[in-house]
Structure formats: C-alpha cells, structure tokens
C-alpha positions as CSV (number, residue, x, y, z in Angstrom):
1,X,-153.3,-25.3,112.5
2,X,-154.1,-27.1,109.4
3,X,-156.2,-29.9,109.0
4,X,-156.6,-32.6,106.4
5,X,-160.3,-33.5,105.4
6,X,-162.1,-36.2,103.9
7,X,-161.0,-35.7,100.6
8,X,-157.2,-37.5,101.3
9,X,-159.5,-40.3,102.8
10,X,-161.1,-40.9,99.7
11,X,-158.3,-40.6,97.4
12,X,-156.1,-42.9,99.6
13,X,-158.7,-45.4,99.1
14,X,-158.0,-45.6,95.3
15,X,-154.5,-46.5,96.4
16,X,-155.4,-49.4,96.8
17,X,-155.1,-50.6,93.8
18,X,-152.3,-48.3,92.7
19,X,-149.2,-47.3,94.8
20,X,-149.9,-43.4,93.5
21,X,-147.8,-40.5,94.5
22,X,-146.8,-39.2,97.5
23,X,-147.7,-35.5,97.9
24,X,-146.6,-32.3,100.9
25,X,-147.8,-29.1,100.5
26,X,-145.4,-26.5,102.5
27,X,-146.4,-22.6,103.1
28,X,-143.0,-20.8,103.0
29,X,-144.1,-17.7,101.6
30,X,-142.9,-15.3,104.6
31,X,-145.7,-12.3,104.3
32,X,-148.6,-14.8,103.0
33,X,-151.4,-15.4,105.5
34,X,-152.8,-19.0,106.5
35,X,-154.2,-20.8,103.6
36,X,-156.4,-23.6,102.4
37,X,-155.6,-26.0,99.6
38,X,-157.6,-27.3,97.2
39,X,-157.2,-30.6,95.4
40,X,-159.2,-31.0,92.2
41,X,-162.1,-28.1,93.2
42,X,-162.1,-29.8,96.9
43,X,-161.0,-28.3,100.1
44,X,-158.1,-30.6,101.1
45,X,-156.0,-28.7,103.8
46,X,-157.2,-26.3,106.2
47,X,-155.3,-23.4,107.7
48,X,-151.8,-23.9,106.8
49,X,-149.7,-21.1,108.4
50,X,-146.2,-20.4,107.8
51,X,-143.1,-22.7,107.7
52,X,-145.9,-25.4,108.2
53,X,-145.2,-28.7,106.4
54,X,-147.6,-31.2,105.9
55,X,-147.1,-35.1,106.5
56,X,-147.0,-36.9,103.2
57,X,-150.3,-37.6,101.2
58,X,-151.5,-40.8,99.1
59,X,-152.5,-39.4,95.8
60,X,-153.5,-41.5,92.5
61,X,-151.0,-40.6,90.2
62,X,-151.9,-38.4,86.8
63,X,-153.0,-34.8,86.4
64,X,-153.8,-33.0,89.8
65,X,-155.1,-29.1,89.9
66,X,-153.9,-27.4,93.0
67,X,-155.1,-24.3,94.6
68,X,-154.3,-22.1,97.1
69,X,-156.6,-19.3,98.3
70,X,-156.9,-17.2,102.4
71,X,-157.9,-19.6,104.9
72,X,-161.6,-20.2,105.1
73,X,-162.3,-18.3,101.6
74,X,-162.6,-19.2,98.3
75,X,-160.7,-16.4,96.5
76,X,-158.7,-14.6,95.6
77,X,-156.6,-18.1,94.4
78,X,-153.6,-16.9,95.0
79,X,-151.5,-20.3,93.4
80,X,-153.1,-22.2,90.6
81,X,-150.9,-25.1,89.3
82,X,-151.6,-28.6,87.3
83,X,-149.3,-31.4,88.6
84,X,-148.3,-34.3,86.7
85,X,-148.1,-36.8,89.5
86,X,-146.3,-40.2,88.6
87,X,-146.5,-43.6,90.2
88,X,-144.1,-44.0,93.0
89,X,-142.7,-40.6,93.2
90,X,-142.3,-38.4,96.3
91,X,-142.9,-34.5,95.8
92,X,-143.1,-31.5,98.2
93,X,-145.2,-28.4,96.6
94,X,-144.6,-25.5,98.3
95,X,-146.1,-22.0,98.2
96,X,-142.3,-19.8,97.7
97,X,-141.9,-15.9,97.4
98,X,-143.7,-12.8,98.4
99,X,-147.6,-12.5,98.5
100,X,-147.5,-9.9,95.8
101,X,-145.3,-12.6,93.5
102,X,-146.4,-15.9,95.2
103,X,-145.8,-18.4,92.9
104,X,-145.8,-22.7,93.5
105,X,-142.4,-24.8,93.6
106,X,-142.3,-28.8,93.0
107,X,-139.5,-30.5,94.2
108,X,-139.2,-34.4,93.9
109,X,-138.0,-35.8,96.9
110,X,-135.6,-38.5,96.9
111,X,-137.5,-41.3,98.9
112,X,-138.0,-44.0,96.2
113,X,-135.7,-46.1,97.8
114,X,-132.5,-44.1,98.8
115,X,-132.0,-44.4,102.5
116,X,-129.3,-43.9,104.8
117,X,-127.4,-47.1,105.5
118,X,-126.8,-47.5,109.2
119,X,-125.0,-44.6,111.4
120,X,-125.9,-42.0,108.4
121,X,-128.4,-39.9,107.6
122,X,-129.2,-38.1,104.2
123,X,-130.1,-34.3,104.2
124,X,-130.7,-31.7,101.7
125,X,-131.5,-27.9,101.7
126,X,-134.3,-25.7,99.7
127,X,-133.1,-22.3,99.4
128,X,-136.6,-20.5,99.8
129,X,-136.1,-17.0,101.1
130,X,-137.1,-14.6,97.9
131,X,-134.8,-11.3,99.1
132,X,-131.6,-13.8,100.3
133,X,-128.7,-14.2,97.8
134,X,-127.1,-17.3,96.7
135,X,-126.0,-19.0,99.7
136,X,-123.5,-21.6,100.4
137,X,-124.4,-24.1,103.8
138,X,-120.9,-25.2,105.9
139,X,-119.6,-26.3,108.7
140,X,-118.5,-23.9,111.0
141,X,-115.6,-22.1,110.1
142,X,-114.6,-25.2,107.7
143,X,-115.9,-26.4,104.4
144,X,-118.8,-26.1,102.3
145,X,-121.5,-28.8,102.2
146,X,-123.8,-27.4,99.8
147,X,-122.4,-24.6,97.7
148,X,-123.9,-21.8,95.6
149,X,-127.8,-22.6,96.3
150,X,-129.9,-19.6,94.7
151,X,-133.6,-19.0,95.3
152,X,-136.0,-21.4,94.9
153,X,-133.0,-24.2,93.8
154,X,-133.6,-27.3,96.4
155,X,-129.9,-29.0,96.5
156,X,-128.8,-33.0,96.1
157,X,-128.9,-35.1,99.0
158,X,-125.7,-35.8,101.0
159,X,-124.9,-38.7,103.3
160,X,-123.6,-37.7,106.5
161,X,-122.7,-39.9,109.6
162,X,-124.9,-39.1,112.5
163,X,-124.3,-36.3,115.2
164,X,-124.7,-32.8,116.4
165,X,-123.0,-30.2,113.8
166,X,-122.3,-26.5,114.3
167,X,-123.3,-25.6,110.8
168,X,-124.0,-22.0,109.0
169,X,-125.5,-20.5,106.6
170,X,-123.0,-18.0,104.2
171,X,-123.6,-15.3,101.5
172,X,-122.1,-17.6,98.8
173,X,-118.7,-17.6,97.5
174,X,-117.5,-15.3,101.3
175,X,-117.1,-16.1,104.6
176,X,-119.8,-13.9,105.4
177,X,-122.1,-15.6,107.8
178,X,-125.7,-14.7,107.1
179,X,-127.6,-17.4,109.7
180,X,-125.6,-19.4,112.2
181,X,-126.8,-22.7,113.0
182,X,-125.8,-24.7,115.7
183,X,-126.3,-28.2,117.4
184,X,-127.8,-29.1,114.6
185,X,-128.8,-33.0,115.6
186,X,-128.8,-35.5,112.8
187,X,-129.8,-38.8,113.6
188,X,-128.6,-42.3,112.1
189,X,-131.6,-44.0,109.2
190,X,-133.1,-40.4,109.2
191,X,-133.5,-38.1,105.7
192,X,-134.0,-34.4,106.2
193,X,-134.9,-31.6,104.4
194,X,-134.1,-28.3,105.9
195,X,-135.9,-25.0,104.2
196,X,-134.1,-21.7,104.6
197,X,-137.0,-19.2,105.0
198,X,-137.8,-15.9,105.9
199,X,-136.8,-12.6,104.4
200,X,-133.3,-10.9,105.0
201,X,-135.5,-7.4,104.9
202,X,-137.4,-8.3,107.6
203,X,-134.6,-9.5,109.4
204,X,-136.4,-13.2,109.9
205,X,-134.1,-15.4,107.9
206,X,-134.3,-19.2,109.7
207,X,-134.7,-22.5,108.6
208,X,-137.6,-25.1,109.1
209,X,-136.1,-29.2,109.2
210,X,-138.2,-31.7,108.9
211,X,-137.9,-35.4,108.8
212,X,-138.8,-37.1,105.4
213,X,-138.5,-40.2,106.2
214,X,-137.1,-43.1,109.3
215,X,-135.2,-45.9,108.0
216,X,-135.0,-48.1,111.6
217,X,-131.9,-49.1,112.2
218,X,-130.6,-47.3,109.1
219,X,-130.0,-49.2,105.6
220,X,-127.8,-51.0,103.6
C-alpha cells in the first residue's frame, strides 16, 4: 500500500505562495515489483504496487528529479528522470514497460480548466500494455471512440453524456476484440482516465479508471 511522507507536506507548504504543479505517479509496469519514489534525493511514496495511482500532489513548479527504486531499498534505481514542472499544469508520471526495459512516461492531464458541462463527463485512454498492438477503444459492436492508440500514446479527451456503456477494447483497424468491457459507468461533472495495462503474453490485459477530477453538478 503506498504511502506519502512528509516530504509532500513540506513541499505543499511552498504552495503557498505559488499555485505549483500538480503531480501522480502511476506503477503500470506489469512484471515490476512494489516501489518507492523519490523526489529530489527524498523518499516521497512508499510501496506503490501495481496498477496503483496516486492522488494528485502539490509540487513547486521547475526542475524535479524523480526516482524509482524496490520498495524499502535504495537501488538498483530502476527510473531516473528530470521533470520540468510548470505552474498550473496537471501531469501523471508513470512507470510503463517491462522491468528489463522500464522506462518513465509524462502525460499532461487536461484539468486546467476543461470540465464536463452538466450531464457529461470527459474520458481519455493511455495505451500502456508493452507486448499489445495498436488498439482501437468502441462501443460494442458499433463505432470507434478512440482509434489507433499504440503503446505508450495517452489519447485526447472526449465528452460523453453520462451512463453505463458496453465498451471494448479492439486490435486496431479489425473487429477483433482483444478486452471486452462492459457497464462501464460514467458519471455526469466526472473526468476519467482509463489505463489499458497488463501484458497480452501473460494473458492479464485489463484496464485501471480512475477519476481525475469531480466537477459538482457538472460545468458550463
């Protein structure tokens, strides 16, 4: 289970006289173990297993060295990437590919303002299984929402109206249904972002959603 320490504590107390950044860590490496992350040399999250996602983190904006190493060690550091955080901006980094090729991804969220207006919500997808093809995300049997999505591509946000879709995952370009996926439940003032993750090899293929953000009532 991970755990944020006291160094997010300190660091969101310099927000308060600057809005920052707003940083996630996600572990979607499928044969990784736990890990720890380290923030500028310190020990910031604790035991971060797979197809977790961390809750959003205040960060001071400018250059930020992250490191990822087996929980409760120091080394071997297994991810070791210098962020450019900038004032305002939303960003998931997450730890993508196999152990033996692990290797960080940034995406910018889209949370500076863009929210569902009311009875919609906004979802993406972040194609992050390393040994899946291109894929293309649809509607059961009908038409494509998010076409052609290689590995590690995140796609554009789409504004849907709320309710329970029978969705699934395809090989791109075919009918071929590689993950099916249904009730999914989208809610009204909600933003999503659902990872595909797993390995095809392995046979665990899935997908992790999680809730960026709650607009209540919706917006605009």
């Amino acid at each position: 289970m991970k755990k944020l320490l006291s160094l997010f504590l300190v660091l969101a107390g310099a927000l308060a006289l600057a809005q920052g950044a707003m940083v996630r860590v996600a572990h979607l490496s499928p044969d990784a173990p736990a890990v720890d992350v380290l923030v500028n040399g310190q020990r910031a999250i604790t035991n971060l297993a797979f197809k977790e996602v961390t809750p959003y983190l205040g960060l001071p904006t400018g250059t930020v060295r992250v490191q990822v190493v087996p929980a409760g060690q120091m080394g071997p550091v297994v991810i070791d990437a210098t962020l450019d955080l900038k004032e305002g901006v939303y960003y998931t980094v997450a730890a993508t590919g196999f152990l033996s090729g692990i290797r960080p991804q940034v995406y910018t969220d889209g949370l500076a303002g863009f929210f569902p207006r009311a009875g919609y919500a906004r979802i993406r997808v972040v194609h992050t299984s390393p040994d899946a093809p291109a894929v293309d995300v649809a509607v059961k049997g009908g038409p494509v929402l998010f076409g052609n999505l290689p590995f590690p591509r995140a796609s554009g946000y789409l504004a849907v109206p709320e309710g329970t879709y029978d969705l699934e995952v395809r090989v791109a370009g075919t009918d071929t249904v590689a993950l099916p996926l249904p009730g999914v439940r989208l809610e009204g003032g909600k933003v999503y972002t659902v990872f595909a993750v797993g390995s095809v090899k392995e046979g665990t293929l899935t997908v992790v959603a999680v809730v960026d953000a709650t607009v209540l009532g919706g917006n605009r």
